[in-house]
C-alpha positions, 0 to 999 in steps of 0.5 A, spaced: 476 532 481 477 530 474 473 525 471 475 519 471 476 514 465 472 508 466 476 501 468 477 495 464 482 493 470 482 494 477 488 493 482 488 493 489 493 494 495 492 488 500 494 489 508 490 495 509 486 496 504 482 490 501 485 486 509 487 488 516 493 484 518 495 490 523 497 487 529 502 482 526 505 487 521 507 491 527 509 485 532 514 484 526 516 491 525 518 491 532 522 485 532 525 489 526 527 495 529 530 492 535 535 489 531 536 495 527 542 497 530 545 489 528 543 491 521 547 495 520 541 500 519 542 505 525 547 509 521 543 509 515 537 512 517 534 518 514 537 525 517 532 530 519 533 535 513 531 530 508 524 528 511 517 530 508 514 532 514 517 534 521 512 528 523 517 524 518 523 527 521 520 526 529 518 518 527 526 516 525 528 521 531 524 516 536 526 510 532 533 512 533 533 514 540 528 507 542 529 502 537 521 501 537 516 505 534 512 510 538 506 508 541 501 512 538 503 510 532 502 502 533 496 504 537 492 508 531 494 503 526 494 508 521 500 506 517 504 501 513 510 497 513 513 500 507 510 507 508 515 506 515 520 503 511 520 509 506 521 514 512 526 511 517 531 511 509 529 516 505 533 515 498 536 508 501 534 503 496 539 498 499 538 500 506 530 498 504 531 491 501 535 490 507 529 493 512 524 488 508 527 481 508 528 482 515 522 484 516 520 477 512 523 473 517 519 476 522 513 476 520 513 469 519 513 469 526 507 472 527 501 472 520 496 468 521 489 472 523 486 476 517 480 480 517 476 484 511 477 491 512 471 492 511 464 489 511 463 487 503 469 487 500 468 480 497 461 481 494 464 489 492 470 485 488 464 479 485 460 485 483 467 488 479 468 481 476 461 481 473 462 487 469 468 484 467 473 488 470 479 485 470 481 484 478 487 485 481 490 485 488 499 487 489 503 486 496 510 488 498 510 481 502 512 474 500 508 470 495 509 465 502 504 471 505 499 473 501 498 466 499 496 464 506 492 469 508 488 470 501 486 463 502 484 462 509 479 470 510 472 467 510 470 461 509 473 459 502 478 465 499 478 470 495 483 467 490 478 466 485 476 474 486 482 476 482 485 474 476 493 476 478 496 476 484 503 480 485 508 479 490 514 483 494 519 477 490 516 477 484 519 483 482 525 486 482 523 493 486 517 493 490 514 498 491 514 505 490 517 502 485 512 501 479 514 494 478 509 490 480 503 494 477 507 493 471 508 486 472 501 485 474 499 488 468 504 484 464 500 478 466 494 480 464 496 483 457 494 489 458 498 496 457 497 502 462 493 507 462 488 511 464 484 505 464 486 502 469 486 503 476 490 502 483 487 503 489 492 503 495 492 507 502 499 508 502 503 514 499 508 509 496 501 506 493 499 513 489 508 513 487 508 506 484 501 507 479 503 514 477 510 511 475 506 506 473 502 511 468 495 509 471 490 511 475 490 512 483 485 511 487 487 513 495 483 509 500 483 512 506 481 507 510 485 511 515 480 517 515 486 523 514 484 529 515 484 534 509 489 537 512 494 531 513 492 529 505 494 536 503 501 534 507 502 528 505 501 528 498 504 536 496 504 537 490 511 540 489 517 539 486 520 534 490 513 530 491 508 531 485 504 525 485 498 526 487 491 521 487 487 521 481 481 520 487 480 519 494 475 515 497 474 513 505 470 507 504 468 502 498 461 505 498 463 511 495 470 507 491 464 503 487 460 510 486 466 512 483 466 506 479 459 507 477 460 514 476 466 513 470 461 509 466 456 515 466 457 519 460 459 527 461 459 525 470 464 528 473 
């Protein structure tokens, strides 16, 4: 791993990152998928010679064929809507936008329960603050969302632990498009650069900082193996970005942090 350059703004994936909202983003993409056909989106999904993977390609095949997703992947939990929505359509963009705002619709149907990732986040996020990193938190969900859930996760919040908030409707692409990392760093005046960072634990994560031009931490709260990262993120012509870093917990994110402030670490 490069050495990394020492951030002044640090932005933040919310569902699976920063927050476990899981159940309610499956129930919704259930909801979803059973309409697909409705949609018009059957028609629209991915031909197998253009998935990434041969998983990618055996996910929309299921998806085809079932209407739902496969029960391993709801029961390991280990990937996000937009990471789903990007398999199931490929290049779509127009297919996406559809796929997303439907999924809005459901998801009203089912958020409310919300829990930290991780033990600590809300003291690892105050420590960042205090040595003056600005902080920030990114979600292809709805403002409407993520306003409930970042003010009802413990007692008081955790809106006064960030100094921007973007939204899926806040910006006119949402991820992996870069928009709302640009837009996040719009907000607090700030140019992008290596300086400031996005963690994520999606591949759309790491495709919208790199579009971006900032850092990207991957964190892989998911626990993939090497072998499935080296497939995930390939490095080839046609999916070149790669993570500047990845992490498995915040312990070992915040040794990053500590280590870029460190002349000559690498």
């Amino acid at each position: 791993m490069n050495a990394l350059t020492q951030p002044g703004v640090i932005l933040f994936d919310w569902h699976a990152t920063l927050v476990d909202t899981h159940e309610a983003m499956y129930h919704a993409l259930d909801d979803v998928l059973l309409n697909i056909d409705e949609l018009g989106l059957l028609e629209r999904l991915t031909k197998p010679e253009h998935s990434k993977t041969v998983e990618d390609a055996k996910l929309v095949g299921y998806v085809r064929n079932n209407l739902r997703l496969h029960p391993k992947i709801k029961a390991e939990q280990k990937i996000s809507r937009t990471d789903i929505f990007e398999v199931l359509f490929h290049a779509d963009e127009e297919a996406k936008v559809i796929a997303h705002e439907e999924f809005n619709k459901c998801y009203r149907n089912h958020f409310g329960e919300i829990h930290p990732f991780e033990e600590g986040i809300d003291e690892m996020l105050s420590a960042l603050r205090k040595q003056g990193i600005k902080l920030g938190v990114l979600t292809n969900r709805n403002r409407e969302f993520l306003e409930h859930e970042i003010s009802v996760i413990h007692v008081d919040g955790w809106s006064h632990l960030f100094d921007t908030m973007v939204c899926g409707d806040d910006v006119i692409k949402r991820k992996p498009a870069p928009d709302t990392v640009l837009k996040a760093l719009g907000n607090l005046g700030v140019s992008p650069g290596p300086d400031c960072w996005y963690v994520g634990d999606s591949t759309t994560d790491t495709i919208a900082a790199k579009e971006a031009g900032v850092t990207n931490i991957f964190y892989n709260g998911a626990h993939w193996d090497a072998e499935w990262l080296d497939k995930i993120f390939p490095g080839n012509h046609q999916h070149p970005y790669k993570p500047d870093a990845v992490v498995n917990y915040f312990t070992e994110f915040m040794k990053l942090v500590e280590l870029s402030s460190t002349p000559g670490s690498e």
